[in-house]
ROLUM-275914 format. One record per residue (C-alpha): residue number from 1; residue in three letters; x, y, z. Coordinates in pm, 1 decimal. Layout:
BEGIN
+-----+-----+----------+----------+----------+
!   n ! res !       xx !       yy !       zz !
+-----+-----+----------+----------+----------+
! NUM ! ALA !        X !        Y !        Z !
...
+-----+-----+----------+----------+----------+
END
This chain:
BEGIN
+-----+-----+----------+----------+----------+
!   n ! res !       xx !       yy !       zz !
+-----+-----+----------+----------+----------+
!   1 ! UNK !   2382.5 !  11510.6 !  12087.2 !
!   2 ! UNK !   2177.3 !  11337.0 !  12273.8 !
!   3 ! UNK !   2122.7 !  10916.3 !  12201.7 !
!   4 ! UNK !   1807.5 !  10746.9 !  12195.3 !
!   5 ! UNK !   1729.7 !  10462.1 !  12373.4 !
!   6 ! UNK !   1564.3 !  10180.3 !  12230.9 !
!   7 ! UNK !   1262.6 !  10037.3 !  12457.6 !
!   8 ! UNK !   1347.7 !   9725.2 !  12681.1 !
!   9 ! UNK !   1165.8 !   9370.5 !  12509.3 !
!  10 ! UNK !    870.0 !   9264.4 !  12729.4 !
!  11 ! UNK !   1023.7 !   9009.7 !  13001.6 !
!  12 ! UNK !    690.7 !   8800.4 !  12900.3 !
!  13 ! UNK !    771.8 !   8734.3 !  12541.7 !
!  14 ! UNK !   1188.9 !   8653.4 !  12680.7 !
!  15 ! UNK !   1054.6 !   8411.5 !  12916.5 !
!  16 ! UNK !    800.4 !   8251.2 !  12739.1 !
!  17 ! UNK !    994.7 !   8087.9 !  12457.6 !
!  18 ! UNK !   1272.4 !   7948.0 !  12618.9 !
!  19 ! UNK !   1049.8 !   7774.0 !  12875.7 !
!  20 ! UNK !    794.0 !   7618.3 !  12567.4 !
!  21 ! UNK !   1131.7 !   7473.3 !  12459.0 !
!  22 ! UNK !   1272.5 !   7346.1 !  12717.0 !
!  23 ! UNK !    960.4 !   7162.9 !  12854.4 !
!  24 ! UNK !    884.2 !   7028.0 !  12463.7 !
!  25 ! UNK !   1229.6 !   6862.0 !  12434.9 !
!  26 ! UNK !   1299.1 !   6590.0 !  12715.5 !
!  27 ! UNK !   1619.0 !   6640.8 !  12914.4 !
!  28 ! UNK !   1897.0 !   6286.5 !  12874.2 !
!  29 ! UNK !   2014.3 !   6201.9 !  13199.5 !
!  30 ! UNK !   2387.3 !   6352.6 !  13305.8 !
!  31 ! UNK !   2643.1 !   6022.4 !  13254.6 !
!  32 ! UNK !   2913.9 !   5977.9 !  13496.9 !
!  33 ! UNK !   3251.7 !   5874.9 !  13304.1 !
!  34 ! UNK !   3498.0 !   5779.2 !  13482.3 !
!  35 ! UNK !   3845.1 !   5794.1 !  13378.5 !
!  36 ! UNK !   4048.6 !   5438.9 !  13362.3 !
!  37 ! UNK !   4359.7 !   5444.8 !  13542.5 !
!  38 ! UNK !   4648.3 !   5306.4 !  13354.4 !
!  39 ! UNK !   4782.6 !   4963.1 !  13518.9 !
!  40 ! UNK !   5137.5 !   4921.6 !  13544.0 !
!  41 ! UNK !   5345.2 !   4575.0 !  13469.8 !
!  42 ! UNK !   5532.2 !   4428.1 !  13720.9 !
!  43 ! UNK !   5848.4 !   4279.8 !  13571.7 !
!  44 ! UNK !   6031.1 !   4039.1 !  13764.0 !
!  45 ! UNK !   6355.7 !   4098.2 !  13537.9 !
!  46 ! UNK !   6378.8 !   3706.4 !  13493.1 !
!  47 ! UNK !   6413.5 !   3599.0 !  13111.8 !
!  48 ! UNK !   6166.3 !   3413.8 !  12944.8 !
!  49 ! UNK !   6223.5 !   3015.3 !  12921.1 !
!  50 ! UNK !   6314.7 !   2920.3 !  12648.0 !
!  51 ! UNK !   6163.6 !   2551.0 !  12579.7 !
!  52 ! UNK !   6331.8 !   2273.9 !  12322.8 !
!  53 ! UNK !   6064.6 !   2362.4 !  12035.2 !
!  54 ! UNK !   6225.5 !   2690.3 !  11980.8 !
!  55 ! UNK !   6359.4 !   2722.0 !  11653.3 !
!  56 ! UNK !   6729.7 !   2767.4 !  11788.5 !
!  57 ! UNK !   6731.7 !   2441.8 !  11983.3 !
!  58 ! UNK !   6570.6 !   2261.1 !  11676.1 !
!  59 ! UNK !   6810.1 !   2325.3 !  11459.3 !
!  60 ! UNK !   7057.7 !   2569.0 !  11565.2 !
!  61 ! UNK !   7167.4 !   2391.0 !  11828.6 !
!  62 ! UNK !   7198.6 !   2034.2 !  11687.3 !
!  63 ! UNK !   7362.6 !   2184.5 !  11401.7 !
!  64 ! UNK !   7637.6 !   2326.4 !  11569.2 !
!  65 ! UNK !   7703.4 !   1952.5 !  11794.8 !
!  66 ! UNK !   7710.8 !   1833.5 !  11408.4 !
!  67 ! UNK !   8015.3 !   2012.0 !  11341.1 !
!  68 ! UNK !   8175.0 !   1985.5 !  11680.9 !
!  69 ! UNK !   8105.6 !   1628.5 !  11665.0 !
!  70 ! UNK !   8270.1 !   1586.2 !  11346.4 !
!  71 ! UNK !   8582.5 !   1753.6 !  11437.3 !
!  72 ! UNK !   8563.3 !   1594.2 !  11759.7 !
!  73 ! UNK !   8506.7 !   1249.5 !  11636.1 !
!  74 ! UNK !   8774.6 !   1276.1 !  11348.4 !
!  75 ! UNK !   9017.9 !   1380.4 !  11592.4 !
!  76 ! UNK !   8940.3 !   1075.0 !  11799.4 !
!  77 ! UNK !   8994.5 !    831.5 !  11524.5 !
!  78 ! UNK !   9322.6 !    951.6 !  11455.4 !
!  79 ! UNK !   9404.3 !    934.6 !  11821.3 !
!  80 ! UNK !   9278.1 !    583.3 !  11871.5 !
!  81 ! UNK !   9392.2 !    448.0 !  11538.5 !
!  82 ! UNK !   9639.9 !     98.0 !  11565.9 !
!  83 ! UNK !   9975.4 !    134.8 !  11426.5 !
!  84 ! UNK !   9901.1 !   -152.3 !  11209.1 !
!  85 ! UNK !   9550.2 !    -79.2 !  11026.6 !
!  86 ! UNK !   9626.1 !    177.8 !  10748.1 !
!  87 ! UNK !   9492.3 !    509.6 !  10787.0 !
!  88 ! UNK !   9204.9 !    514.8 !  10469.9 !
!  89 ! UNK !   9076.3 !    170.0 !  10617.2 !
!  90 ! UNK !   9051.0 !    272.7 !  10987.9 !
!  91 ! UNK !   8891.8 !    637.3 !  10896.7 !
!  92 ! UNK !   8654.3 !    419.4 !  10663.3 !
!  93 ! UNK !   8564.4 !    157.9 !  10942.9 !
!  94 ! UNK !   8495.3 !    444.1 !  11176.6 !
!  95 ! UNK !   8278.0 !    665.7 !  10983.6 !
!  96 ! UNK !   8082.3 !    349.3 !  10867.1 !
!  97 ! UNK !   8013.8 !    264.4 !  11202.7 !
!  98 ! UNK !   7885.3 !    627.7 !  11305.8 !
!  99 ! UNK !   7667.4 !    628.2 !  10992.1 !
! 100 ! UNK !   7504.9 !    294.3 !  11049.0 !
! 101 ! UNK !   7454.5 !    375.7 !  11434.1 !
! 102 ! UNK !   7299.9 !    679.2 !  11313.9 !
! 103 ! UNK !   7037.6 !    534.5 !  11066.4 !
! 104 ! UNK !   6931.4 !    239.7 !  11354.9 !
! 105 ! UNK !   6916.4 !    510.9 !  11565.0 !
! 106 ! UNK !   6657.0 !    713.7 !  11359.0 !
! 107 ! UNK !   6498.1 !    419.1 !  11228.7 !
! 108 ! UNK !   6431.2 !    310.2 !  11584.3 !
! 109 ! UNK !   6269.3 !    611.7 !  11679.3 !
! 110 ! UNK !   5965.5 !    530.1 !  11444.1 !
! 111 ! UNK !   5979.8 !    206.3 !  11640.8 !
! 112 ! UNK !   5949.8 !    392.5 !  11974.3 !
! 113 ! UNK !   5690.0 !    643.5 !  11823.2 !
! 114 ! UNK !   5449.3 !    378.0 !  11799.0 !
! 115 ! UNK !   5526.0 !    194.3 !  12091.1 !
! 116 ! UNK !   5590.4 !    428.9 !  12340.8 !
! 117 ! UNK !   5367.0 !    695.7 !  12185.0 !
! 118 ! UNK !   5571.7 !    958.3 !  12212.5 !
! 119 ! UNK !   5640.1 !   1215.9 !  11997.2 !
! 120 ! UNK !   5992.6 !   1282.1 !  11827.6 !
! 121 ! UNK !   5906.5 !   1591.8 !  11635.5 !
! 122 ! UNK !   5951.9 !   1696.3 !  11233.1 !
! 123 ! UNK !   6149.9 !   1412.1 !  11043.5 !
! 124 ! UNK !   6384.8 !   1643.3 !  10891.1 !
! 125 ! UNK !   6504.6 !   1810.1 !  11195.7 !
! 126 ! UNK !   6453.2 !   1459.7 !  11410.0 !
! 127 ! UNK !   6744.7 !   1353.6 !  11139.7 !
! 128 ! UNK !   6986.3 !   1642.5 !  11220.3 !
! 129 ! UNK !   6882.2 !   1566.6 !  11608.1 !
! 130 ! UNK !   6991.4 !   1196.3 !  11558.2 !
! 131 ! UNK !   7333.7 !   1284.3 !  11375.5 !
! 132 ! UNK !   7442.7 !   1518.1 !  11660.2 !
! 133 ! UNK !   7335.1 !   1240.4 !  11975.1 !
! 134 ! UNK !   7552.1 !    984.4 !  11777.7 !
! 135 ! UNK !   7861.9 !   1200.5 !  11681.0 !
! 136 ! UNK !   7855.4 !   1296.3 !  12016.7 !
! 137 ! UNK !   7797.6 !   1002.5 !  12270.1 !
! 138 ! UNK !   8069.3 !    874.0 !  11990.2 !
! 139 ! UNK !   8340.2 !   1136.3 !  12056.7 !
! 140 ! UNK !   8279.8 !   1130.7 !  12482.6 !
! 141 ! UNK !   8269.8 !    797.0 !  12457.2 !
! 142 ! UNK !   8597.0 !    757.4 !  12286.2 !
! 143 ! UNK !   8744.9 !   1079.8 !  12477.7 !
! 144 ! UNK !   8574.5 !    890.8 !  12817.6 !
! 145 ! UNK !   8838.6 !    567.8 !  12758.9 !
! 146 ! UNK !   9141.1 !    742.5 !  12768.9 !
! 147 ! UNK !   9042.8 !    757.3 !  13160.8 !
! 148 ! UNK !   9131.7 !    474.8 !  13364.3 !
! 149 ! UNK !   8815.0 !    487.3 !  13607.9 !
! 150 ! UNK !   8584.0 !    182.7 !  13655.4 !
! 151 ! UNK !   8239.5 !    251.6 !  13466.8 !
! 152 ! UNK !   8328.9 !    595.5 !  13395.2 !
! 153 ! UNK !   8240.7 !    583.7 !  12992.0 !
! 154 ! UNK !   7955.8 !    380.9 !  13047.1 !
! 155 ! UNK !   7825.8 !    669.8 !  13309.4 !
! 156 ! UNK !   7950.7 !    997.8 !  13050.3 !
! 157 ! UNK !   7813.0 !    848.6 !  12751.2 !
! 158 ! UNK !   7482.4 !    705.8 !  12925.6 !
! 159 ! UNK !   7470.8 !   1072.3 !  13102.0 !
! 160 ! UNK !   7541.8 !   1275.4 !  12761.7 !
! 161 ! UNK !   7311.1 !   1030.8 !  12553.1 !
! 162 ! UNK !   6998.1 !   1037.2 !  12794.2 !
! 163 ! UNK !   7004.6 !   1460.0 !  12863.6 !
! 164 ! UNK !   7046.8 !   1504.8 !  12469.5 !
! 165 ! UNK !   6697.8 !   1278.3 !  12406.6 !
! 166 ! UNK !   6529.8 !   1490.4 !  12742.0 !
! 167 ! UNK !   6646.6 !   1797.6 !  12602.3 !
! 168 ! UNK !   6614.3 !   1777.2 !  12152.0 !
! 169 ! UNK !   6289.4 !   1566.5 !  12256.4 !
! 170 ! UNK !   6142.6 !   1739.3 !  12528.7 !
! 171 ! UNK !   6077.7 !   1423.3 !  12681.9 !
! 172 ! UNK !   6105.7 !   1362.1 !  13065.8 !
! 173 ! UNK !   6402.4 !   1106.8 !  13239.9 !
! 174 ! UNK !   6161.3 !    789.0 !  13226.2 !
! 175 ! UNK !   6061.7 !    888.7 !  12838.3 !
! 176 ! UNK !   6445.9 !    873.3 !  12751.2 !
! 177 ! UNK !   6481.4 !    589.4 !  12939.8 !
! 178 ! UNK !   6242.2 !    363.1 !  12714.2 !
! 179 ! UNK !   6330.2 !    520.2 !  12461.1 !
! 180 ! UNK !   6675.7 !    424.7 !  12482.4 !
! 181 ! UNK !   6577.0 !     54.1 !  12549.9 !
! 182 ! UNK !   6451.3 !     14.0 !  12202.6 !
! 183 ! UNK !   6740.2 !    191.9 !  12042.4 !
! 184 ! UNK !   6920.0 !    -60.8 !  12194.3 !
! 185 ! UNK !   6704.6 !   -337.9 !  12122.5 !
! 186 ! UNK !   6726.9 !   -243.9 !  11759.6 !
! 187 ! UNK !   7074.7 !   -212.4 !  11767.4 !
! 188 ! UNK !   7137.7 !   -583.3 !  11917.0 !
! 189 ! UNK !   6859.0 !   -738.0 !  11630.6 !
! 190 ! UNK !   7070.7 !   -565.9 !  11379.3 !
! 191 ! UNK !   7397.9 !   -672.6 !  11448.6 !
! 192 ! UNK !   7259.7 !  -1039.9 !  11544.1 !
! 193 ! UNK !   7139.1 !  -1007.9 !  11177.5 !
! 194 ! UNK !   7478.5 !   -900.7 !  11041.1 !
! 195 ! UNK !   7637.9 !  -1166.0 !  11261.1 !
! 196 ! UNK !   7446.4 !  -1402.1 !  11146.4 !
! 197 ! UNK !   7480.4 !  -1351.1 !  10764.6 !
! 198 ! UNK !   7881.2 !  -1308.4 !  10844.0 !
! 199 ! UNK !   7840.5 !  -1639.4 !  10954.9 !
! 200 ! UNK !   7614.3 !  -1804.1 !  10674.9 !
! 201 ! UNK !   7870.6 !  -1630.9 !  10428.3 !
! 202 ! UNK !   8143.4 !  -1790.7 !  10588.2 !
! 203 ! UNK !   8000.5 !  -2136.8 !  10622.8 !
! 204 ! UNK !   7883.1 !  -2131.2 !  10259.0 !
! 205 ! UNK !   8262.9 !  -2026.6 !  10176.2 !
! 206 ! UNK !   8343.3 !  -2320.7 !  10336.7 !
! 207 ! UNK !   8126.0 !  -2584.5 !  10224.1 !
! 208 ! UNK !   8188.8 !  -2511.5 !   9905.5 !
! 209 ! UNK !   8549.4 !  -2556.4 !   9983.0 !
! 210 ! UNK !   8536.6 !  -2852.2 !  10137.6 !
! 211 ! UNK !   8331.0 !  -3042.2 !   9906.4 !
! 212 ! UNK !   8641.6 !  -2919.3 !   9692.7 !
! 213 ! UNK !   8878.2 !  -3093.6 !   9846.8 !
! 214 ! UNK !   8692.5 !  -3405.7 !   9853.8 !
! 215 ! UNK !   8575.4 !  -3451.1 !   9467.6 !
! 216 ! UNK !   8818.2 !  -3256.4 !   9309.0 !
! 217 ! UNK !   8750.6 !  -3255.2 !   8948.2 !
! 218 ! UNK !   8878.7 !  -3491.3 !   8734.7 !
! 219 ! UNK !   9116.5 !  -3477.9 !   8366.5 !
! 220 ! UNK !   8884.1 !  -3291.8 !   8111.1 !
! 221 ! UNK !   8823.5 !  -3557.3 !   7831.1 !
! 222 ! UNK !   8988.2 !  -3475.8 !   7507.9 !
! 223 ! UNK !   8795.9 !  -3552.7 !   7190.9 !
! 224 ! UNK !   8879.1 !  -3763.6 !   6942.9 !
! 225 ! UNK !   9046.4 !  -3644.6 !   6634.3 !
! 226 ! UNK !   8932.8 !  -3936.5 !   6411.0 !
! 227 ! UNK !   8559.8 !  -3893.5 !   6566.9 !
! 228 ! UNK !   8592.9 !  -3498.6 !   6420.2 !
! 229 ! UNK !   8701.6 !  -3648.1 !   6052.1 !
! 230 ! UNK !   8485.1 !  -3946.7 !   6030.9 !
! 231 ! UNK !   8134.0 !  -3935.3 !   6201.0 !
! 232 ! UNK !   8073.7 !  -4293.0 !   6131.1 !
! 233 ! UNK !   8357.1 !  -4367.7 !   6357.1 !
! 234 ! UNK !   8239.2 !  -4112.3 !   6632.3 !
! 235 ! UNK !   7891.9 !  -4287.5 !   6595.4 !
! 236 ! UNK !   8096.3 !  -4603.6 !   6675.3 !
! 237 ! UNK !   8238.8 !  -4471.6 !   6943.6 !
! 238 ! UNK !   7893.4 !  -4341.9 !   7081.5 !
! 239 ! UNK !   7799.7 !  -4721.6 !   7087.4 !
! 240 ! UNK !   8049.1 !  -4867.8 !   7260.2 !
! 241 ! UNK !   7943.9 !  -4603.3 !   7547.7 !
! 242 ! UNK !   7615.3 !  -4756.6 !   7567.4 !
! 243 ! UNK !   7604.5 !  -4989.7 !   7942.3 !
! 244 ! UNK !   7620.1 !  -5371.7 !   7860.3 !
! 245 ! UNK !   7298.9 !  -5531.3 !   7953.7 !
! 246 ! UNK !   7466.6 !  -5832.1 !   8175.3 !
! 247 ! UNK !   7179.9 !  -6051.9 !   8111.5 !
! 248 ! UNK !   7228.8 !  -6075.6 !   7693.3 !
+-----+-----+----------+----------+----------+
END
């Protein structure tokens, strides 16, 4: 069987349409995109510095000197405590003292806010910042004695009590520095005060005593039974009080 073949199209009509279309329809511009190449991190292995506004050095951290201190500083007490104070009055003279230093302490930071014009932080965690620099510059300080070297707990406790404030703080060796001058200066204007109202206490005490001693009080003065029975004779009684005029 033989196939028949079908005529070849006209290369004219092939031709012609594909050209019309091509040169009705502008041709974009090829684009060149280039491929990014991925950049690679250099690590130098060093960790990351970890400043004093962190949360765990605002309040991690002073909360665990907290409770050092206080086992520190009630250890201390019963070390240093005389043989002749009693044990409930010594532990309550201590912890009075550390709780007073403690509010001056805090209170005088407002007072170096505004002087200084620095900047102490959040007032709640300022408070727990305060309780640990005074437990501890109180335990050193009492741990510091116990060594017989010249100067020695002056040095600790100044050393201990100046890198806490540079450190809680993040305040610089010349920033701790004033700020420790008017924690002391409150300090000394508060127990001037308390000295001086010991004093006026005292002296009142005493004045009153002595003026005692001079004019002590005399024999009450009984009443008269008849003046209770008769008033006429009380009323008698009430004249013959009367001062004499000398010149009648």
């Amino acid at each position: 069987m033989s196939e028949t073949s079908r005529p070849p199209k006209s290369a004219g009509k092939s031709s012609s349409r594909p050209a019309a279309s091509r040169s009705a329809a502008p041709q974009a511009p090829p684009r060149v995109v280039k491929k990014k190449k991925p950049v690679k991190r250099e690590s130098t292995g060093e960790p990351r510095p970890v400043g004093p506004s962190a949360p765990a050095s605002e309040l991690l951290v002073p909360l665990i000197l907290v409770g050092v201190g206080l086992v520190a500083t009630t250890f201390t007490t019963f070390m240093l405590r005389p043989e002749t104070v009693p044990l409930g009055v010594w532990v309550a003279i201590r912890m009075t003292i550390v709780i007073v230093s403690a509010v001056l302490t805090y209170g005088a930071l407002f007072v170096a806010a505004q002087v200084l014009d620095i900047e102490y932080g959040y007032i709640s965690t300022g408070a727990v910042k305060v309780a640990a620099i005074t437990l501890t510059q109180d335990w050193v300080g009492d741990v510091a004695d116990r060594i017989p070297v010249p100067f020695l707990p002056w040095i600790l406790t100044a050393a201990t009590t100046y890198g806490m404030f540079m450190y809680f703080f993040d305040i610089d060796l010349n920033g701790a520095l004033a700020s420790m001058f008017v924690v002391r200066i409150v300090h000394f204007l508060a127990f001037v005060l308390l000295f001086v109202a010991i004093i006026g206490g005292l002296a009142g005490g005493g004045a009153g005593a002595a003026l005692d001693l001079i004019a002590p009080a005399g024999p009450a003065i009984q009443p008269d039974p008849a003046d209770a029975a008769d008033p006429a004779h009380a009323a008698e009684d009430a004249d013959l009080d009367e001062p004499i005029d000398m010149n009648q």
